[in-house]
N, C-alpha and C positions, 0 to 999 in steps of 0.2 A: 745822650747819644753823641757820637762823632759827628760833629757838625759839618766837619770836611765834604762827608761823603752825603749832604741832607738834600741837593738834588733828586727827585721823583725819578727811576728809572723806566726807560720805554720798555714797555713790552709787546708783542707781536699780537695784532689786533685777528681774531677768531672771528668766526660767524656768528657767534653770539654776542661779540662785545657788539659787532655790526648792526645785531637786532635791537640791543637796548640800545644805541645811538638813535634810533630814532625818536625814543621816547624821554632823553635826557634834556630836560630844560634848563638855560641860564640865564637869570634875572640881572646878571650885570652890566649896567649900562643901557638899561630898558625902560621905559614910562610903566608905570603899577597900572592895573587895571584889576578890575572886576571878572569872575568866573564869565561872565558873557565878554568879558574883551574889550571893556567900555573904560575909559582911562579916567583914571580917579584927579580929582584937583587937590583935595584934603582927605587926608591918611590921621588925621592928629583929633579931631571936634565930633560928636554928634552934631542933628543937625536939629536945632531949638527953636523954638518959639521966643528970639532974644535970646541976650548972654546967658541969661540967669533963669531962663525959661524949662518947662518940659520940654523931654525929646520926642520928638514927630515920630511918625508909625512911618511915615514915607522915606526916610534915611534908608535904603532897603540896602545902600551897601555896609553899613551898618553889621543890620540883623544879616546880612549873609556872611559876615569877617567872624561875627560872635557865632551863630550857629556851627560853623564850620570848626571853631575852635571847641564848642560844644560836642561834639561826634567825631576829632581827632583820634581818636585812642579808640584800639579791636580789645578784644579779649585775648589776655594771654595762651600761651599755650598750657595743656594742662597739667603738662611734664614736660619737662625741656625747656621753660620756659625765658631762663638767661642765656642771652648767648650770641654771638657774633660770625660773622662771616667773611669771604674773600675769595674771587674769583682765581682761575689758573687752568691748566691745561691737563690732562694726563695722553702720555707717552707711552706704549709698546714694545717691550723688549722683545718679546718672541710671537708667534702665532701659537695662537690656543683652538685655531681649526680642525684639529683632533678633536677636538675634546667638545668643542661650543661653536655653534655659527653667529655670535654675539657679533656684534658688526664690528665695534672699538677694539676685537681681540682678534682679529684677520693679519693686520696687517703688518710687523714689527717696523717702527718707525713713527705710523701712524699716531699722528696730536688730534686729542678730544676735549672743545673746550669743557671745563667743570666749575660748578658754586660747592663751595664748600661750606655746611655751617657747624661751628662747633658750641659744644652747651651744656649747665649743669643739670642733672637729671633731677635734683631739688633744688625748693626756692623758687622764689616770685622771681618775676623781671628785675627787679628791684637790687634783690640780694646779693652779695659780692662777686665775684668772677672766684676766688680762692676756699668757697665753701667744702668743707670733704665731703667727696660722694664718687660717684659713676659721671663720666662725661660723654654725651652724647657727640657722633661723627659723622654726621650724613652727609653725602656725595650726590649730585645732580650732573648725569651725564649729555651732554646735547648731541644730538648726532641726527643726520639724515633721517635716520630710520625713525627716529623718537627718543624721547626719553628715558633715562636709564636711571632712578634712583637707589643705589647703594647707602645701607642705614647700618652705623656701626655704635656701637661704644666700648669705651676704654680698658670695662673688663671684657675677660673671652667668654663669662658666662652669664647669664639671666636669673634674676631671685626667687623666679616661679617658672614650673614647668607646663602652666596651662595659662593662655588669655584670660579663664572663668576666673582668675583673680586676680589681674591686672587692677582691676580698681579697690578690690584690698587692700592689696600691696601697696598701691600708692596713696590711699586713705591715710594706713598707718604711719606711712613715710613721713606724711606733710605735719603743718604745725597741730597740735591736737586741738578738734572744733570746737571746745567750751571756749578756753581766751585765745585761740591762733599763736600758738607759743606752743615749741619753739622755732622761730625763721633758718629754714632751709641746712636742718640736722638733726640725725638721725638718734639724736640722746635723748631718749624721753621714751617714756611707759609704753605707749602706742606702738612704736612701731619693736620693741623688741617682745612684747607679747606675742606681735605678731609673729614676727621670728623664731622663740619658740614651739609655737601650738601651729607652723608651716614649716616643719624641717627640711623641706625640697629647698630652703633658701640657706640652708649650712655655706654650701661651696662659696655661691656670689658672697655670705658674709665673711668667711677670712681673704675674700680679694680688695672688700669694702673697708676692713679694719689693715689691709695693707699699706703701704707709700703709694700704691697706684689711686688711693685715694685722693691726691694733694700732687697731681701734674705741676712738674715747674713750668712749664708752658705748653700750650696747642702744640706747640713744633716738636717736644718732645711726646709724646704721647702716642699709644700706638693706638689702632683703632680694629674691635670685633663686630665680624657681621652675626654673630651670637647665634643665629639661627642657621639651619641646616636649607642649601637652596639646591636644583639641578643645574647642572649643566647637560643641553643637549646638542647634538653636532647637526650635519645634515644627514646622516643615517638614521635619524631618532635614535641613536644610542644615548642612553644618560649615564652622567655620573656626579653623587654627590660632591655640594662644596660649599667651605668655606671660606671665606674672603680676608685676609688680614690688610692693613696699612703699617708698614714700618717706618720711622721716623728715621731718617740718616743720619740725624743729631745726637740716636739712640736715644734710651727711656730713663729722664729723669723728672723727681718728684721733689717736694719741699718738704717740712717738716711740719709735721702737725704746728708745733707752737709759731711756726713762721709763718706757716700760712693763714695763721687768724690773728697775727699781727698785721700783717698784708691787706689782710681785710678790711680792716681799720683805716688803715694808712691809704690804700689802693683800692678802692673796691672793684676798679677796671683792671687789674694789673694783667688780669691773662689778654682780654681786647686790646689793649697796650703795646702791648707786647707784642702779639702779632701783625697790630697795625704798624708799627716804628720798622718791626723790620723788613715789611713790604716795600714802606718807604726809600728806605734805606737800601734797596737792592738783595736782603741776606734772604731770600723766598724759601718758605720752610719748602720743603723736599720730601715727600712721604714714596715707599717704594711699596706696591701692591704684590701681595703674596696671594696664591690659593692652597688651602687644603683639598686634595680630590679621594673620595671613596669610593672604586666599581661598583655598582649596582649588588653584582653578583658577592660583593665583601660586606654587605650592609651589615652581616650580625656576625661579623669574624671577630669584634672586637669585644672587651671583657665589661663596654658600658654600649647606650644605644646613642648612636649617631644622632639619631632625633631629637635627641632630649635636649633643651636649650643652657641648661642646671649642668651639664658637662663640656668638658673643653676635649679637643682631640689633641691627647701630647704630641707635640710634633716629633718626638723620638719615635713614634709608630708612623705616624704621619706627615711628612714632612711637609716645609711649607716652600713652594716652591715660586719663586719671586717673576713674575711677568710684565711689570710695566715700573714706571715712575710719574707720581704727579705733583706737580710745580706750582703751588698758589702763589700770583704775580703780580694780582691787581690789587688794588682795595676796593669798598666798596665807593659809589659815588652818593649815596644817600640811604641810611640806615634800615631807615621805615621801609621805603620801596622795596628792600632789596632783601634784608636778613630779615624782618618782622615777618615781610609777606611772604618768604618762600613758603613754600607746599610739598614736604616730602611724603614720600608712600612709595612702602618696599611691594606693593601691588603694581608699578611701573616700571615693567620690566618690558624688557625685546627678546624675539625671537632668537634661540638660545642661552635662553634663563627659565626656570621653571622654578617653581614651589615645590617642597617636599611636605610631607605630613605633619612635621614638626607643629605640635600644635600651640606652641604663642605666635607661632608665625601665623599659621589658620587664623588667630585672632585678629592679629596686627595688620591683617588685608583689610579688614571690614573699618578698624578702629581708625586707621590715620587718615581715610577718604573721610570718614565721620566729623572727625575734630573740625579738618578743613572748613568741611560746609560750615561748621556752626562760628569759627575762630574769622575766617575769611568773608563772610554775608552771601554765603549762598554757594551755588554749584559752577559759576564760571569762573573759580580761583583761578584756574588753566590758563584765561585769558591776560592775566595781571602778568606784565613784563618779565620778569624774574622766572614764572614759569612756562611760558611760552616754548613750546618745540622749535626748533630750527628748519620744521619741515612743518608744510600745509596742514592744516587739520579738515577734515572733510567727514563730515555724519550728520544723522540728522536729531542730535541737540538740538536743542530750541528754551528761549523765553529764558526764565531766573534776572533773580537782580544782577545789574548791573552788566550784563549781556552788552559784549563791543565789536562785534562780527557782524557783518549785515548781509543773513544769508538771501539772493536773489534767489526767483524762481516760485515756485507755488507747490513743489514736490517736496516732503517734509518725512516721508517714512519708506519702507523697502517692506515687501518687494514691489517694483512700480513697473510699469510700460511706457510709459508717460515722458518718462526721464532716460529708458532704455535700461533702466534697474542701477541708476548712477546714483550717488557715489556706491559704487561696487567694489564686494568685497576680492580680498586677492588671494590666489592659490599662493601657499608655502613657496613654490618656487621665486614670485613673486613678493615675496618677503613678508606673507600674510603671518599671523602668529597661530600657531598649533598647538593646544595646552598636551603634553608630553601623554601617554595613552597607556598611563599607569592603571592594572588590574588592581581595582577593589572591590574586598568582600568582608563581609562579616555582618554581627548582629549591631543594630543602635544599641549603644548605652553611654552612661554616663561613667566613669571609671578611669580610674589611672593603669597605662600600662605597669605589669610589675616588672617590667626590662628599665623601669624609671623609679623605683624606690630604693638603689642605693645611693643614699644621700651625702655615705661622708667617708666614701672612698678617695674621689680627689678632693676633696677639703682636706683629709690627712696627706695627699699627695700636693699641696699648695704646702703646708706646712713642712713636708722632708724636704721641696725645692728650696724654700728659704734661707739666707746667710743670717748667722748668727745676729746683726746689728736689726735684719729687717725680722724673722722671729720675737730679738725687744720690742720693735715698733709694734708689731700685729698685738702684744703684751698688751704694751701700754694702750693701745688704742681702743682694746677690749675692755682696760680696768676703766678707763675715760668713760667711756659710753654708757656701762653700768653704774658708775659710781655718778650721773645721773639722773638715774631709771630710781623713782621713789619704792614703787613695790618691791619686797624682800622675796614675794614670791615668782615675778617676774626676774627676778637678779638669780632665784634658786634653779628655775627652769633653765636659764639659761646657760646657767653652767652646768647643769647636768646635761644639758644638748651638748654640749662642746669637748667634752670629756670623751664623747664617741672620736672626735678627733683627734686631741693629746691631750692626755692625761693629767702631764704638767701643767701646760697650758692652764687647763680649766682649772687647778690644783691654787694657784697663781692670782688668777682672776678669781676665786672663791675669798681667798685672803686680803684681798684689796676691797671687797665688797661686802663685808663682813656675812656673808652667808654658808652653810654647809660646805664638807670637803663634800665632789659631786660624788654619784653614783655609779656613773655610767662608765664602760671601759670601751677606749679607742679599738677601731678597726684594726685590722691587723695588715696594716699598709706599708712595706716598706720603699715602696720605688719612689723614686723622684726624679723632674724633668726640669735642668739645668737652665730650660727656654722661658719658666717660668720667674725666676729670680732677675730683679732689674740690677743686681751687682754685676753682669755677664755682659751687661750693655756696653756700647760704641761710648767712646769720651773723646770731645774735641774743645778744642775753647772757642772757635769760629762761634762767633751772636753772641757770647758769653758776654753782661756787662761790668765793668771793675768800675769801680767806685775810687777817681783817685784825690787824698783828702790833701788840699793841697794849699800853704800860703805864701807868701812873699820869702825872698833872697834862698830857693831852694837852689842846688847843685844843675844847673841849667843841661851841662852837657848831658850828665845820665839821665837825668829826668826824660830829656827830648830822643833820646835813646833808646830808651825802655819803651815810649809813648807809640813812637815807630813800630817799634817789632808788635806792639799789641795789636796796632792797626794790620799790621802785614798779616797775623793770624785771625782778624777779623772779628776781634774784639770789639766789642763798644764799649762807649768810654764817656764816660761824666767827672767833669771834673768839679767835688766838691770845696765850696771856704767858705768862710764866716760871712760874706756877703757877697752881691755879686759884681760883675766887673772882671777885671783884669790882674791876674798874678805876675809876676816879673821874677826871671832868678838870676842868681847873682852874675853872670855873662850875658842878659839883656833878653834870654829867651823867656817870651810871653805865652800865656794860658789863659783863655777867656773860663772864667767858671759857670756853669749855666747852671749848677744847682748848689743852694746852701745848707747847712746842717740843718740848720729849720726846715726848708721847704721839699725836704728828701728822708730819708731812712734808711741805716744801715740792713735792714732785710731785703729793699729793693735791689740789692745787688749781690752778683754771686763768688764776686772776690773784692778785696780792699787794697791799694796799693798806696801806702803810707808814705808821703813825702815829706807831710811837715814843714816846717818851715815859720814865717815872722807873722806877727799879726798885730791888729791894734789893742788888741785885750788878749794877751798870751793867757792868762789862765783861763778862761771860757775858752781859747783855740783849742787849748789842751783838753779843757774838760768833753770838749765834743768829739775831737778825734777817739779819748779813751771810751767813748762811748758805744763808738761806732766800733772799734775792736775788738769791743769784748762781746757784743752780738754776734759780731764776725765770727770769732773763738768757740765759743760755745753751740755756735750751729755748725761748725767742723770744715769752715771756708776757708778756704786759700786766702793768703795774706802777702803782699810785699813789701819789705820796711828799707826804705831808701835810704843813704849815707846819711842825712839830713834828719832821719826821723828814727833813729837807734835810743833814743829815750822813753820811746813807747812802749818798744817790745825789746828784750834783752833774753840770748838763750843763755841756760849754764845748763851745770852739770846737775841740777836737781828738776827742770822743769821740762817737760815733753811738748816743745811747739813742732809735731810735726804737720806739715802745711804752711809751714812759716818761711819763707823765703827773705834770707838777709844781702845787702847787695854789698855792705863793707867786706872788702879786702874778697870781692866773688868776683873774677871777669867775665862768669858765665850767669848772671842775676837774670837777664833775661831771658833766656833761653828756661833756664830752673821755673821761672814765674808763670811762663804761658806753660811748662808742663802739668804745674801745678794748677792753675786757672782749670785744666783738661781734667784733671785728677775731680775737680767740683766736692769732694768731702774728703777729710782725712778721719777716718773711722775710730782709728787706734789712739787718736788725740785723748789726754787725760785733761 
């Protein structure tokens, strides 16, 4: 990173930062003590019967340092289980008083402090940050009125259209139960059995075998509220919605092969990443959109708004953007903070409702569940992180770990005794009113048939596609299957996907050695331009250049180039063969903070070749050509400095486009950071 800019920047202290201040401890420059506050003299011995003696039962701070380190660790989550977090605010563009008396969407202007956690939806704790899958996005609003948690992930749709297989669904996902293999990916028998003989999970699978698989970072990534919610106003008028997060950075991804080098190399790369650049001041920027559907339009459209397995194009629907939210802080300790948050799309404010959508139906019961059992019990509420910014007042009572010490002797309603306190409040008083939806019908068990077509927009995921992300969903399909061992699991599956394209499946049949498939594509021709990430924003702002760099290089341009990158807001590492200090030939210095060793040409998403002297020129070289031809082949922007024209050389036979040369260029910089923006050159041979 720019070391320049590695100052922490302030950020503007909220009522919640206010509330965990009080709970924020610092042990430096403190005497150690004991859980009871008893100050320790020796931290380093048991306490023995002699040197060489047994250890005394009476050491009790001892057995309380070990027990406690004995019962550190909760139980992971049961999905979502990696994943990291970072506080910030969200912002108000407009009033959505029309539409919601939601408190944070009143007033335009109006800042809500928010925790943000982001996470992979497979895999242990453990498993890398760059696994490909689904990434979860949930939002924790703090506001007077209460909590407001908004629950997203990265695709806009869900694998299943009912809760009743939520734990199917993520059975098959996980490593298969005889040996726990394979960690945190979706290639293996299990779960594409499942896939086939569940074809409500077509759509979310060509979003899964897409780029949006493999985010280049939290900041690029957009975020789906996947489920169908209300909005209600103070008319009790409702109207359907969905919630997007747009990334200002726009939407990009890594490539499959970089990202399970990354893996390797990084396993924190996405936490990294977001943490450096909070550091650093670059605070990702996400803008909130809603999708809204009248009441009265609920079945105007050609699939069912309910249904979790469908996205609403936003060519029919647009999505219209109402606020911005700024993640600002980092966290101040991992465990407290991202381990223990508590989300539940069940914690909503007056002005939010529930619609029918049934994983949602599920998803009330299931994420209060997880809690109690992940967290020790039913007072998660009280643990810092999720605490309201407003009084809590009812009559809960008892559970472990219980830190409220309710006074009084009245414990339930209705009372006299208390004068019927804490009382509940009328709507006008900001009581909550579940929305006064007429239902009828008979019990059963069954699937809507307004939810059985399965692979209409899965064929409209595929017409949005640009030819390069079409390869990718290819490739990512033949990967997957080729290996899935069953031939009859490999058969199914491509006859499932043939309802999609025909090619496609045609494609993936020949790479898996099984049957041309059976099955013939819907007869889908629309497509929605909103779906392809080639339509995305490109800027080089956070973008890091990797610049490879030794002794007596060209000082003036070097220090030139260096500037304008910083001025676009580039980050910038400078690599060499060791570390220390580079010098070029008019006395301008460059500290290097990372070496070919201790770095990777995938960690970066451009290279700027300076070249230059070193103590072992053929190992300089062998590394620099190392790191280029990664560069090259993953389709990255490159800049080859006056100094370093013996790496890369264009003629007339070979296509570096993405390759930015600075001899005999006056405009090298300017070319380089548009190229850094550019982040792939596609048409590269």
């Amino acid at each position: 990173m720019d070391e320049a800019t590695n100052d922490r920047k302030k950020v503007s202290v909220n009522r919640k930062d206010e509330q965990l201040e009080q709970f924020r401890v610092n042990n430096v420059g403190k005497k150690l003590t004991t859980n009871e506050s008893v100050k320790i003299s020796n931290d380093e011995q048991t306490l023995k019967a002699g040197v060489r003696g047994p250890t005394l039962m009476e050491d009790f701070y001892f057995f309380e340092k070990q027990m406690h380190f004995d019962h550190e660790r909760i139980p992971e989550r049961v999905v979502q289980a990696r994943g990291f977090g970072a506080h910030g605010e969200f912002e108000l563009y407009k009033s959505m008083k029309q539409y919601t008396k939601a408190c944070f969407l009143q007033k335009p202007g109006e800042k809500t402090p928010v925790f943000v956690r982001f996470s992979n939806m497979q895999g242990n704790k453990g498993s890398s940050d760059t696994t490909l899958g689904p990434r979860g996005f949930s939002t924790k609003f703090y506001k007077t009125e209460g909590n407001y948690d908004l629950l997203a992930l990265s695709f806009p749709v869900f694998i299943l259209n009912d809760a009743f297989k939520l734990a199917d669904a993520i059975h098959a996902l996980n490593p298969e139960p005889h040996n726990d293999i394979p960690q945190a990916s979706p290639a293996h028998d299990n779960f594409w059995d499942f896939v086939a003989n569940n074809q409500a999970s077509a759509h979310f699978i060509m979003w899964a075998m897409s780029d949006r698989t493999a985010p280049r970072s939290w900041r690029m990534m957009q975020g789906f509220s996947i489920n169908t919610f209300r909005f209600v106003n103070d008319d009790e008028k409702a109207t359907f919605v969905r919630f997007h997060w747009k990334p200002v950075l726009g939407v990009h991804s890594l490539l499959v092969d970089e990202a399970q080098i990354i893996g390797g190399v990084d396993p924190d790369f996405h936490r990294r990443d977001l943490w450096e650049s909070i550091e650093l001041g670059a605070y990702p920027v996400f803008e909130l959109g809603v999708q809204m559907i009248d009441e009265d339009d609920e079945f105007k459209y050609g699939f069912d708004i309910l249904d979790p397995t469908k996205l609403w194009p936003e060519e029919m629907v647009p999505v219209e953007i109402i606020g911005k939210m700024t993640l600002n802080k980092n966290v101040d300790n991992f465990f407290a903070e991202v381990e223990q948050v508590a989300f539940n799309p069940a914690n909503v404010i007056p002005g939010i409702d529930f619609s029918n959508d049934p994983v949602l139906q599920g998803r009330l019961f299931a994420y209060r569940d997880t809690q109690m059992h992940r967290l020790g019990g039913p007072n998660f509420n009280e643990i810092p992180i999720n605490r309201p910014i407003c009084p809590v007042h009812n009559n809960q009572q008892g559970g472990y770990m219980q830190q409220k010490i309710n006074v009084g002797k009245i414990n339930y309603h209705k009372n006299s005794l208390a004068h019927n306190t804490p009382a509940t409040s009328s709507p006008a008083e900001g009581g909550y009113v579940h929305y006064k939806e007429k239902v009828e019908g008979h019990k059963i068990k069954a699937e809507s048939k307004s939810f059985k077509d399965y692979f209409s927009q899965a064929r409209l995921v595929w017409n949005s596609m640009s030819s390069v992300e079409k390869q990718h969903i290819t490739q990512a399909f033949c990967f997957q299957l080729g290996n899935v061992k069953s031939q009859s699991v490999r058969q199914q599956v491509v006859d499932m996907f043939a309802n999609v394209d025909e090619g496609l499946a045609t494609t993936i049949a020949e790479y898996v050695g099984v049957n041309r498939p059976s099955g013939v594509q819907v007869p889908v021709t629309a497509s929605s331009p909103a779906l392809s990430i080639m339509n995305t924003p490109k800027y080089p702002y956070s973008l890091k250049v990797g610049v490879l760099i030794g002794n007596h290089f060209n000082g003036k341009e070097v220090k030139t180039v260096i500037g304008l990158l910083r001025k676009y807001g580039v980050f910038i590492d400078f690599v060499g063969e060791k570390f220390g200090t580079v010098t070029g030939t008019d006395g301008t210095r460059f500290k290097v903070n990372k070496t070919f060793l201790t770095t990777n040409p995938n960690l970066f998403d451009s290279l700027y070749i300076v070249g230059g002297s070193s103590g072992n020129e053929t190992r300089f070289s062998q590394h620099i050509m190392r790191f280029v031809s990664e560069a090259y082949k993953h389709y990255k922007p490159i800049g080859v400095a006056t100094t370093a024209h013996t790496y890369m050389k264009a003629t007339e036979k070979n296509n570096l486009l993405g390759v930015v040369f600075a001899a005999n260029n006056p405009y090298f910089g300017e070319e380089f950071v548009a190229a850094i923006a550019q982040q792939r050159f596609w048409n590269r041979k």
